[in-house]
C-alpha positions as semicolon CSV with decimal commas, in nm:
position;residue;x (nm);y (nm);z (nm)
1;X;0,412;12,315;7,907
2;X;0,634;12,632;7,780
3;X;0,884;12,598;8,005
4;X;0,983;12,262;7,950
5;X;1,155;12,392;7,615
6;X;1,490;12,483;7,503
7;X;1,428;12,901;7,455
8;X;1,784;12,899;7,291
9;X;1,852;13,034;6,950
10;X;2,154;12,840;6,752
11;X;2,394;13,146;6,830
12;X;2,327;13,098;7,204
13;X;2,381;12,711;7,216
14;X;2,726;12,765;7,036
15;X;2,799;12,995;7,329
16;X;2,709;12,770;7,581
17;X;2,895;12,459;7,411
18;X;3,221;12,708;7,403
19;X;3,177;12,782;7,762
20;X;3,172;12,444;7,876
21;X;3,462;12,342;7,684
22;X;3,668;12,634;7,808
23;X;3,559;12,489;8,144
24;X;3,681;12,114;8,028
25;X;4,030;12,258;7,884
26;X;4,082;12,396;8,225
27;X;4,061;12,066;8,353
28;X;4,248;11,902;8,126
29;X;4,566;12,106;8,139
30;X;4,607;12,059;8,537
31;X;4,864;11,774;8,600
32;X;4,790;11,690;9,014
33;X;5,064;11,444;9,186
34;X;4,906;11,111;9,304
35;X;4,744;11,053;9,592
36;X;4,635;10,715;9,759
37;X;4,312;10,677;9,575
38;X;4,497;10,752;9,221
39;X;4,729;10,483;9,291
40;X;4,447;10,222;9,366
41;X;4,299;10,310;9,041
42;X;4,605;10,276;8,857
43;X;4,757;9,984;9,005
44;X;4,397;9,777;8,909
45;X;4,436;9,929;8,590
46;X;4,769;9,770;8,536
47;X;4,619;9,442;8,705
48;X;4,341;9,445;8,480
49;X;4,560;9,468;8,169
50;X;4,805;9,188;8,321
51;X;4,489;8,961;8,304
52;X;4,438;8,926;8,672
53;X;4,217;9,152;8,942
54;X;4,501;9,107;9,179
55;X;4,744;9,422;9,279
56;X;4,988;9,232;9,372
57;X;5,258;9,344;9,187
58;X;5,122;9,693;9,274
59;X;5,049;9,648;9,610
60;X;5,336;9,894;9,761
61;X;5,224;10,161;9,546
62;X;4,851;10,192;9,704
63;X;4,735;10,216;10,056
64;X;4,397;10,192;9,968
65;X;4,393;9,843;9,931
66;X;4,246;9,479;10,048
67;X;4,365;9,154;10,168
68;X;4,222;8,848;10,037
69;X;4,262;8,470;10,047
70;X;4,658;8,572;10,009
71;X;4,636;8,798;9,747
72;X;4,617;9,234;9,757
73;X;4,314;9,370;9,581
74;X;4,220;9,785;9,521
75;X;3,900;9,854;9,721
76;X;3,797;10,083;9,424
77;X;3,504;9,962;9,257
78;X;3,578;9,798;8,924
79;X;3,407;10,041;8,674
80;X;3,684;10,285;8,615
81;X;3,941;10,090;8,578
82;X;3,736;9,842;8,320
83;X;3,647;10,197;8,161
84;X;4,039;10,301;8,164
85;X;4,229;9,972;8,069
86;X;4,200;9,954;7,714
87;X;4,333;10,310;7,659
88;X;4,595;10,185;7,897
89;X;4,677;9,902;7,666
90;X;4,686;10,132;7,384
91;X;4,940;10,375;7,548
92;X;5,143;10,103;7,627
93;X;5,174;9,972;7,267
94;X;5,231;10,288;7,128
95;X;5,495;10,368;7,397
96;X;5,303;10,568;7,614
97;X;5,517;10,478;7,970
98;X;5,848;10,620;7,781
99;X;5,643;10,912;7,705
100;X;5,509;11,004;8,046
101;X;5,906;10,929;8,191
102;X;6,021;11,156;7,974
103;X;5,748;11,383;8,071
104;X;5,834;11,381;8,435
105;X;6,193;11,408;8,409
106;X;6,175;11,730;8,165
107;X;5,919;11,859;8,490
108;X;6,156;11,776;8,746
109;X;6,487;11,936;8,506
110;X;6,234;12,259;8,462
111;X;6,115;12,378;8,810
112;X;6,051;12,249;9,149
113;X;5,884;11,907;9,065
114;X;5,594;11,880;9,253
115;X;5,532;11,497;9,114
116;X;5,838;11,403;9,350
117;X;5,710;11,228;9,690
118;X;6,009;11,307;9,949
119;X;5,776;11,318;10,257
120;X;5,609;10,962;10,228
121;X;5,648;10,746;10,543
122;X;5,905;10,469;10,555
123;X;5,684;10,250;10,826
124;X;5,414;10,280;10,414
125;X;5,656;10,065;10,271
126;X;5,715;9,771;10,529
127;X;5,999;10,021;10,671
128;X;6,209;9,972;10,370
129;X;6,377;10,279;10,273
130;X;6,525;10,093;9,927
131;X;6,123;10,041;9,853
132;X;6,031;10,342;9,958
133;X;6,237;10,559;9,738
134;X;6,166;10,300;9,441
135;X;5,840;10,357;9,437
136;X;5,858;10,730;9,502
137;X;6,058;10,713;9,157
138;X;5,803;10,457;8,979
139;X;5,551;10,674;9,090
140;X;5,674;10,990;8,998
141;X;5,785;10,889;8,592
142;X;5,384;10,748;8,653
143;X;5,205;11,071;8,679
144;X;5,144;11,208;8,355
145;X;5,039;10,860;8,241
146;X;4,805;10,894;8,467
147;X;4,696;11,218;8,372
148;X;4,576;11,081;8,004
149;X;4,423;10,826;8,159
150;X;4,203;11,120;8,338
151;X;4,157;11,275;8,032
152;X;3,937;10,955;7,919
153;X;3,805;10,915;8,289
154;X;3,743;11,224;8,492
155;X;3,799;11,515;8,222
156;X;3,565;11,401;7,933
157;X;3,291;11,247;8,224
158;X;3,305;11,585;8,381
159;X;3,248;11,796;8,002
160;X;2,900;11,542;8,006
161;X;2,798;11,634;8,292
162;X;2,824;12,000;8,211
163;X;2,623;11,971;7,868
164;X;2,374;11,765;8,068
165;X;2,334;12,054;8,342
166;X;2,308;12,258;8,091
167;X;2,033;12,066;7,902
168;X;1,800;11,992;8,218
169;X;1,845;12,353;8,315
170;X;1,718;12,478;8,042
171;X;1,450;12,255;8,023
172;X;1,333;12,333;8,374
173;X;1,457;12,693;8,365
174;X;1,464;12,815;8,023
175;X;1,795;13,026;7,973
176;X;1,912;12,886;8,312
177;X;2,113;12,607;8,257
178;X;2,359;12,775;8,135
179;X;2,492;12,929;8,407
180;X;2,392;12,649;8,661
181;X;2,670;12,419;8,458
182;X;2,903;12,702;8,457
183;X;2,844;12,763;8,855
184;X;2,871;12,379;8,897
185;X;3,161;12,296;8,682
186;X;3,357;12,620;8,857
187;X;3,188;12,680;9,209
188;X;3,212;12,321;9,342
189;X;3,425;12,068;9,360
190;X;3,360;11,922;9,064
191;X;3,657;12,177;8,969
192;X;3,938;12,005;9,160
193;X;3,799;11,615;9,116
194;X;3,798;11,677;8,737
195;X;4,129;11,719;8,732
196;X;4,216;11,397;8,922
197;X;4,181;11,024;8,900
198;X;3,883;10,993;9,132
199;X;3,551;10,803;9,021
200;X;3,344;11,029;9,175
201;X;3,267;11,269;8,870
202;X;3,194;10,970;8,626
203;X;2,953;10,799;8,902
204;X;2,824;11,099;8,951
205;X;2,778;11,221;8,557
206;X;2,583;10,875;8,532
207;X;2,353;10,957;8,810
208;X;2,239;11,241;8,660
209;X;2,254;11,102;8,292
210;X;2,008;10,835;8,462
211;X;1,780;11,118;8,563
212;X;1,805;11,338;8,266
213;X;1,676;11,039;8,070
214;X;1,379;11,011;8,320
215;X;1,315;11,401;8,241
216;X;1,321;11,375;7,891
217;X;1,137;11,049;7,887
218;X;0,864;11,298;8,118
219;X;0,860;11,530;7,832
220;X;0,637;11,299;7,620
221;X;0,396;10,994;7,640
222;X;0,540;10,696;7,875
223;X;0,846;10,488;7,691
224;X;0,897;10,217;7,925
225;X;1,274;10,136;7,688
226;X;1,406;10,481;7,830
227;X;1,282;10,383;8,157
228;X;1,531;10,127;8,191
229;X;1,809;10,315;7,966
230;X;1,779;10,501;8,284
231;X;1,800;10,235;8,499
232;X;2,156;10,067;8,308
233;X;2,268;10,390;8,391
234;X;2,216;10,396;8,779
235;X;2,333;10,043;8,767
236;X;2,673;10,150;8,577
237;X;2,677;10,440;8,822
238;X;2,700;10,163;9,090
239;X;2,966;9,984;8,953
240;X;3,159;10,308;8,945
241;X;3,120;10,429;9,322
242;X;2,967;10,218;9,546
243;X;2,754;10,461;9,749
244;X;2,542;10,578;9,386
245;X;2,314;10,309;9,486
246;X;2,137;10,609;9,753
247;X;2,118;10,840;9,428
248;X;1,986;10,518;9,226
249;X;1,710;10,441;9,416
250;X;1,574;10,771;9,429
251;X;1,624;10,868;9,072
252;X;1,424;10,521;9,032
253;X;1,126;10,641;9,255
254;X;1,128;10,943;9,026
255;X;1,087;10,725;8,729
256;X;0,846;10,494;8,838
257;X;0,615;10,761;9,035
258;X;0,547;10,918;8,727
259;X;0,270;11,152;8,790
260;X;0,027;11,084;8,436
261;X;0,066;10,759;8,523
262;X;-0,184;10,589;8,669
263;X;-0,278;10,224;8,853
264;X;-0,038;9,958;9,039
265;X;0,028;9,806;8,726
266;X;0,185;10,082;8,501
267;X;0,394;10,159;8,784
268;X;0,485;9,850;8,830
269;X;0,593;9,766;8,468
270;X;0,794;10,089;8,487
271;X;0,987;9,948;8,818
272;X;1,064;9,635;8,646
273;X;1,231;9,814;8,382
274;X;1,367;10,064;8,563
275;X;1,492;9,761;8,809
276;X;1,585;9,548;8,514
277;X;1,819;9,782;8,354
278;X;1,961;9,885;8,696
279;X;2,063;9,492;8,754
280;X;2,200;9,510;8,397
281;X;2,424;9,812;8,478
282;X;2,573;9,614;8,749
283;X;2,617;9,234;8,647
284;X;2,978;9,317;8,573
285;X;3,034;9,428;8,904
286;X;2,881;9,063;8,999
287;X;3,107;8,858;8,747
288;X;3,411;9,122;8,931
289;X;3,358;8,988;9,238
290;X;3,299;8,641;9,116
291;X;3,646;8,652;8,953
292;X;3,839;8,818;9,210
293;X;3,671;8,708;9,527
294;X;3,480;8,356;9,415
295;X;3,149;8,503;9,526
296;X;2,926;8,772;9,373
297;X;2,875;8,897;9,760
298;X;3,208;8,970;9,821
299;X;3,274;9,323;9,846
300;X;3,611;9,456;9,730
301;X;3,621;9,703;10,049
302;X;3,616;9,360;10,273
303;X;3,925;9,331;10,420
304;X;4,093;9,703;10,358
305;X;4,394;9,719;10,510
306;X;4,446;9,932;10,820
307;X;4,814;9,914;10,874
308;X;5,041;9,827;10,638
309;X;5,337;9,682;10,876
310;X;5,626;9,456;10,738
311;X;5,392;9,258;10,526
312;X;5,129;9,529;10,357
313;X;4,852;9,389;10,537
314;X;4,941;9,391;10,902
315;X;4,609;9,456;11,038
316;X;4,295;9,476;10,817
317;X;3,960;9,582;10,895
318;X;3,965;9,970;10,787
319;X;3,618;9,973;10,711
320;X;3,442;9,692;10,915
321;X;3,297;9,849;11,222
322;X;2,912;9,904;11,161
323;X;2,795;9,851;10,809
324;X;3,115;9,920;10,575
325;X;3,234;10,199;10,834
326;X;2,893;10,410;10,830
327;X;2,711;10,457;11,174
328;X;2,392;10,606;11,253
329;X;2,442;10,991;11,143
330;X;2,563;11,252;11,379
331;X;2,420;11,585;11,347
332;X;2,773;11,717;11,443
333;X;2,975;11,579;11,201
334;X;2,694;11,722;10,967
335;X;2,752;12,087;11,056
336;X;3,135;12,012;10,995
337;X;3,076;11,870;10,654
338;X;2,900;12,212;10,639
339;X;3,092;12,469;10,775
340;X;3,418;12,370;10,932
341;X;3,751;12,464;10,740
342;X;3,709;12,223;10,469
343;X;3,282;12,223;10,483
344;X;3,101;12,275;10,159
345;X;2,935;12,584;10,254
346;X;3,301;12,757;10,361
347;X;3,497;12,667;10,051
348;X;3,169;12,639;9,815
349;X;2,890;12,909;9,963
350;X;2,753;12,925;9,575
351;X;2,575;12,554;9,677
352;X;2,310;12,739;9,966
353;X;2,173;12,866;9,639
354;X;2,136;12,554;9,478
355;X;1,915;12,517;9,780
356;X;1,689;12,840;9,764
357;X;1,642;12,772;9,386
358;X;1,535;12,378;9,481
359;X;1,276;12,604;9,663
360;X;1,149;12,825;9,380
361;X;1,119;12,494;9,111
362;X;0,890;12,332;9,407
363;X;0,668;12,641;9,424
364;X;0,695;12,694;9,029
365;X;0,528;12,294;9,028
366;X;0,855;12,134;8,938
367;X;0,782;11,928;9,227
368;X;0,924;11,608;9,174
369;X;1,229;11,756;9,029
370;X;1,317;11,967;9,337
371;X;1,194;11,721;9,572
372;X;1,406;11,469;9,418
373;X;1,741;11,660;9,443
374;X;1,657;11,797;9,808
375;X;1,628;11,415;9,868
376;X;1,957;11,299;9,689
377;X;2,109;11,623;9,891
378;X;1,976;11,525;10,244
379;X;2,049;11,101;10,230
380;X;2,425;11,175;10,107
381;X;2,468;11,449;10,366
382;X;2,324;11,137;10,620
383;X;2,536;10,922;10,469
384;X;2,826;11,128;10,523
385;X;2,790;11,225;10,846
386;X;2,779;10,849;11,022
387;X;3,118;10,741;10,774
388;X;3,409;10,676;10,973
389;X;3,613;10,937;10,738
390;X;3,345;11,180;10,624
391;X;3,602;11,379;10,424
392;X;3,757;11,110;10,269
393;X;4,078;11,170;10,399
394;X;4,327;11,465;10,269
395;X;4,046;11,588;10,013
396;X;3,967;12,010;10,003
397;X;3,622;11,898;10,076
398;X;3,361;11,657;10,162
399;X;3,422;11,432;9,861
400;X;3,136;11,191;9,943
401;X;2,882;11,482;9,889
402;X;2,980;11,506;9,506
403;X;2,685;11,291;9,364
404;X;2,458;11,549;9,520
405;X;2,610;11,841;9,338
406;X;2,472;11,832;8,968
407;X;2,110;11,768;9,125
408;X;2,173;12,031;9,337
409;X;2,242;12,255;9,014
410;X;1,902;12,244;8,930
411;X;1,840;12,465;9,162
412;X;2,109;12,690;9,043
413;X;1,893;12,726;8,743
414;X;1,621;12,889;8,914
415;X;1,839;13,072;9,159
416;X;2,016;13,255;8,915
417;X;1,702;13,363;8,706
418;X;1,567;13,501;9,033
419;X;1,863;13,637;9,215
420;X;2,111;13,670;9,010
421;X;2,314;13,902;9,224
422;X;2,317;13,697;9,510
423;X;2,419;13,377;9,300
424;X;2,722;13,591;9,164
425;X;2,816;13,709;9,521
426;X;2,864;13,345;9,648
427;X;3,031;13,243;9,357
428;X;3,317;13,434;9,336
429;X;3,446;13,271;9,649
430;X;3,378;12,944;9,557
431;X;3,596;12,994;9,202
432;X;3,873;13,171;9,417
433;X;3,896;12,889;9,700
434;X;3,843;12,624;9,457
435;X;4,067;12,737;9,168
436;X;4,367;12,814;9,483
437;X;4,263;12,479;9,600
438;X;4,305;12,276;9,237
439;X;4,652;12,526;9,087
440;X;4,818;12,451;9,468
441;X;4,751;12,103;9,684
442;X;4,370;11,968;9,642
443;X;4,468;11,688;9,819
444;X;4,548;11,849;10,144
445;X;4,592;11,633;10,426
446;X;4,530;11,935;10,738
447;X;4,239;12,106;10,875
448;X;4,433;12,454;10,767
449;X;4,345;12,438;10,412
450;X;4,308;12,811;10,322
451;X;4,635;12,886;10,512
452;X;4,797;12,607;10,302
453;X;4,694;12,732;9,991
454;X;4,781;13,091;10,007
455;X;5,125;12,974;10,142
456;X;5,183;12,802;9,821
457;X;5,042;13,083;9,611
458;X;5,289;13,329;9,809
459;X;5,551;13,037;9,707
460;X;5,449;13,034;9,365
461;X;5,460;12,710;9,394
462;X;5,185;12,494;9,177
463;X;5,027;12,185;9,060
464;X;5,211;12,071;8,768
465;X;5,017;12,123;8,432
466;X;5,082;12,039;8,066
467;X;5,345;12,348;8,051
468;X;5,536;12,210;8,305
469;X;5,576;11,861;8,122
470;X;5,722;12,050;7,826
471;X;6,025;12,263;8,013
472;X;5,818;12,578;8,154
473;X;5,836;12,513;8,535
474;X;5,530;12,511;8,804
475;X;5,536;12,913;8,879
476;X;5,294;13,167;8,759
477;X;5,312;13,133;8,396
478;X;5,199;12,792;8,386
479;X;4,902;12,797;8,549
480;X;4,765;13,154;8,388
481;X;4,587;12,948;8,058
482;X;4,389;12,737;8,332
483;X;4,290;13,087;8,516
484;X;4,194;13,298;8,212
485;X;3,998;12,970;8,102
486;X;3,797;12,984;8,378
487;X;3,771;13,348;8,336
488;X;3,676;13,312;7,974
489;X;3,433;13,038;8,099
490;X;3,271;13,284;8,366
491;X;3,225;13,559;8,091
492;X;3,051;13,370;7,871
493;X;2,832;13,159;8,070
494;X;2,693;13,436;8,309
495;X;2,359;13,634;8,249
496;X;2,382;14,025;8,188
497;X;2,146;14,262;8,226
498;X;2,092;14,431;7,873
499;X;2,011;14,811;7,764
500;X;1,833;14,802;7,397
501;X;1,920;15,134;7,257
502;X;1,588;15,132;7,062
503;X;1,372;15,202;7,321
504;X;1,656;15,258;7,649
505;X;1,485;15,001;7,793
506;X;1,643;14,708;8,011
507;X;1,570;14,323;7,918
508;X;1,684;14,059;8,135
509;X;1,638;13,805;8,382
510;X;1,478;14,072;8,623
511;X;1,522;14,468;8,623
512;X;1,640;14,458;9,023
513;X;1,906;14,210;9,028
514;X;1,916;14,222;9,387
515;X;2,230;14,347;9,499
516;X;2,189;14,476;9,852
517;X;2,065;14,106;9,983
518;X;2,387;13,988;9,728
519;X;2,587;14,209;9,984
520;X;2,421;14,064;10,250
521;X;2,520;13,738;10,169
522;X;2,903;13,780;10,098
523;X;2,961;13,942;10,409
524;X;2,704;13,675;10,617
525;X;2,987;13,380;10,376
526;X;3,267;13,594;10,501
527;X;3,192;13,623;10,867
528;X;3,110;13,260;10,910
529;X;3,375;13,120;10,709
530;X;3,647;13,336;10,922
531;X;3,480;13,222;11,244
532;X;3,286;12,890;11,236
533;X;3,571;12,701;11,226
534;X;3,709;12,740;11,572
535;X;3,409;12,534;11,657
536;X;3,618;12,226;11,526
537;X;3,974;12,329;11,735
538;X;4,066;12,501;11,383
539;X;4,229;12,836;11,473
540;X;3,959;13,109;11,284
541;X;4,067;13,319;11,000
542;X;4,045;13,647;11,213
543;X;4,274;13,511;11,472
544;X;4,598;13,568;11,270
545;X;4,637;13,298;10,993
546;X;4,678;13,596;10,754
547;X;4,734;13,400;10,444
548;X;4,382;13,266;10,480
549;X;4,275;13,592;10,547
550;X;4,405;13,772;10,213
551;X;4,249;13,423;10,038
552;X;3,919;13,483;10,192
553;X;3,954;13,865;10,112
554;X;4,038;13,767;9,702
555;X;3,692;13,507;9,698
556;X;3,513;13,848;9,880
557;X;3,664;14,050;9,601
558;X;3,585;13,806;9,329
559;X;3,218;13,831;9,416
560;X;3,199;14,202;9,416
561;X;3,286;14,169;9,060
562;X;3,120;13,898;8,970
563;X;2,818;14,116;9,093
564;X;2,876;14,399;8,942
565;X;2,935;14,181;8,579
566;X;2,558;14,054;8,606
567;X;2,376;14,322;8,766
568;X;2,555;14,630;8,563
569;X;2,384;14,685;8,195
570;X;2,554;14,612;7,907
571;X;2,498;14,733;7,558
572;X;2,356;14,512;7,266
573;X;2,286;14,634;6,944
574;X;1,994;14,861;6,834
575;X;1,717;14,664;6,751
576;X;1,361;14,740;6,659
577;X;1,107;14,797;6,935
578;X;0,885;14,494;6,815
579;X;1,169;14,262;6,879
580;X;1,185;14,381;7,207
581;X;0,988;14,143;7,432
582;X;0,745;14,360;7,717
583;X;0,845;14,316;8,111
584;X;0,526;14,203;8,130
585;X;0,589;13,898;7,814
586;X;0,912;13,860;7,989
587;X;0,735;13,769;8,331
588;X;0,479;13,545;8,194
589;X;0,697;13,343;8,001
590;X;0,918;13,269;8,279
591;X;0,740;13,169;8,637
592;X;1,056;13,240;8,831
593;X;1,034;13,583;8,772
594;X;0,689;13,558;8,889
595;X;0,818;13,471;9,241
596;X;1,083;13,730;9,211
């Protein structure tokens, strides 16, 4: 089949590849303070490279912790910090905790630190002011270690998983994965959680790298060795977030329900691989447990601390009621995952595209592909909405619903060869929200998130980035490369309509871009985003939280452009008429169009 190939000359890869580096050196110059989660990370990190899976030593610096036969253990799952200790080792020997102290205290001489933690709780640290402003300090001289260590763990993960959008995109869509990576690496929030120690980008990256194999391994006859590539990858995936098993399994029915093959038997060799390399992927996460916990069925999340107290482990059982914390799903707690102040559809409209598109690769018989990521989308928003903490805590968004985000970009593929209007009109408030959400506080521990972030932008008061480790402050001028990266990102990795002067004739994804329904849709975004909130005790945007408002107003503004950059004709240079592919070559060549 056509479609299922690369249309991409060498000059248009290059452009892609620069795009999605632009996107990755955005990322990487963002310095965020430390949260609970980082700490966790970090502190098994340090454990790991002390020879021992205990935090003990740690303990006080983490909240998100476990208490076991007398010992403190991270209730992280053990892949990152495997992943992360041996660059941690080498930073160490090469004098890389001098380096990061020196770092922080050039930030904090420069500008208004924002690596210092003056607001933490006493009753955190066993009510022991002395500890309390020790580890504040330890932490603080901490944080750009930690940032190189994200450089290796959530920054270079997060490039992959760009270039592998990219790649299925194109093989799905040809020409649009492209601008389904760009939309996903800048539109979700895959833009804030690459620029933090979380292991949700490289367990999700894995997922899809686990699928992508599938795809290409689809491409040509059955190879039952890629078959279980795929599987060590959903197994690795596993030992990197817990909850990738849901994405596992399905991307494993994918593999094994092949549709060319045929009889109990093939499919059942192709489960046993598949199964065989997914049991692979996660036998280190058996000899973990086995070395921290004496049993391969002990799970590191058994015995999470709830309150911390005079000892650190007061009273344990954070996640225990029901299975690990998740109940049966509430359809409530859904619609706020959706569309309260933080929901996915407020802060990141762009993904209801991801959705339509899902719908045009079903009817364009890219059926298991679309029915796969609707599937992977509807279990995690399940799974999310009968967790205990179905935003994760003080997160800008859902952070459990990340996994379903790449497979959801499939659908940007198709979405923005058929509507490309309407795909630009929703992103431009998802960069805006996002990008105020990742330069200001991403981990934001209220309801008011908007109002938060405009308050700090008003403040001009920022994340900390690389600038601000060398003398330059946290205002403005530091954070303008990671903006006009993003920029630079967006106006390469967008589609343009094109005028050939040859024969004043336009060539592009579709002559009617679709900019009325585009209009249709920002201004449906903007009145639910400003409203639906209220239906969660959140005051609503057009009740008087003003710096929300003008937030809101800049995404609405940034989609009118965005609109106008796609859907307005460029020039390209004169070429002969022959070159110039017919409407009609155009429509045949590319079945989305068709539906368009």
């Amino acid at each position: 089949m056509r479609f299922l190939r690369p249309l991409l000359s060498e000059r248009e890869r290059r452009r892609a590849l620069l795009a999605l580096v632009a996107l990755g050196l955005a990322y990487a110059l963002v310095m965020q303070s430390l949260g609970w989660a980082q700490t966790a990370y970090f502190a098994q990190v340090k454990a790991f490279a002390d020879g021992t899976p205990r935090i003990d030593r740690y303990s006080w610096e983490t909240r998100d912790k476990s208490w076991y036969d007398g010992h403190f253990h991270s209730v992280k799952a053990p892949g990152l910090p495997a992943l992360l200790t041996p660059a941690y080792v080498a930073l160490d020997a090469v004098g890389g905790d001098d380096l990061a102290a020196e770092m922080a205290e050039t930030a904090r001489e420069h500008g208004r630190s924002r690596w210092h933690y003056s607001a933490l709780p006493v009753h955190s640290y066993g009510y022991s002011v002395e500890r309390r402003d020790a580890v504040q300090a330890r932490l603080e001289r901490q944080t750009p270690l930690v940032w190189m260590l994200g450089l290796l763990g959530t920054v270079l993960p997060a490039i992959g998983l760009l270039l592998a959008v990219r790649w299925a995109g194109d093989r799905l869509v040809p020409g649009g994965g492209l601008p389904a990576a760009i939309t996903l690496g800048a539109g979700t929030l895959i833009l804030p959680f690459a620029t933090q120690l979380f292991g949700h980008v490289l367990a999700a990256t894995l997922a899809f790298l686990a699928f992508a194999l599938l795809l290409r391994e689809r491409a040509g006859p059955p190879r039952l060795a890629l078959v279980a590539g795929a599987g060590l990858l959903a197994g690795l995936a596993v030992l990197t977030e817990y909850p990738l098993a849901l994405a596992g399994a399905l991307v494993g029915l994918y593999g094994v329900l092949r549709g060319d093959v045929a009889g109990w038997a093939a499919r059942a060799r192709r489960a046993a691989a598949y199964g065989g390399g997914v049991l692979a992927g996660m036998l280190p996460l058996a000899a973990y447990n086995l070395w921290a916990f004496g049993s391969v069925n002990h799970n590191s999340y058994t015995g999470a601390v709830k309150v911390s107290g005079m000892s650190g482990h007061a009273q344990l059982g954070l996640n225990d009621a029901h299975f690990f914390g998740i109940a049966l799903p509430s359809p409530g707690t859904a619609l706020e995952l959706l569309f309260s102040a933080r929901g996915l559809l407020t802060i990141a409209p762009v993904a209801a595209v991801g959705v339509y598109g899902l719908v045009l690769l079903h009817r364009r018989g890219r059926r298991a592909e679309a029915l796969l990521a609707a599937s992977i989308a509807f279990a995690y928003l399940l799974y999310d909405s009968g967790y205990w903490t179905p935003f994760g805590g003080g997160t800008p968004g859902p952070r459990f619903l990340i996994p379903l985000l790449p497979f959801l970009a499939l659908g940007f593929a198709a979405a923005w060869r058929a509507r490309p209007a309407v795909c630009a009109a929703l992103l431009g408030p998802s960069v805006v929200l996002l990008l105020a959400a990742t330069l200001t506080r991403p981990l934001i521990g209220g309801p008011d998130s908007a109002g938060d972030w405009a308050r700090l932008i008003g403040e001009d008061l920022f994340s900390n980035t690389l600038l601000s480790a060398v003398g330059l402050g946290n205002a403005w001028p530091t954070v303008l490369p990671v903006v006009a990266l993003v920029v630079f990102a967006l106006a390469l990795g967008l589609p343009r309509r094109v005028v050939l002067d040859s024969c004043r004739r336009t060539t592009a994804i579709q002559d009617d871009p679709g900019v009325g329904l585009a209009l249709v849709a920002l201004f449906g975004w903007l009145v639910v985003a400003c409203t639906a909130p209220a239906l969660w005790d959140v005051p609503a945007v057009v009740t008087g939280d003003w710096g929300a408002g003008a937030l809101f107003a800049a995404g609405a503004g940034c989609g009118l452009v965005l609109v106008a950059w796609v859907a307005l004709p460029s020039r390209r240079a004169t070429q002969p008429p022959s070159s110039a592919p017919s409407r009609r070559d155009a429509v045949e060549d590319d079945p989305v169009a068709q539906l368009a």
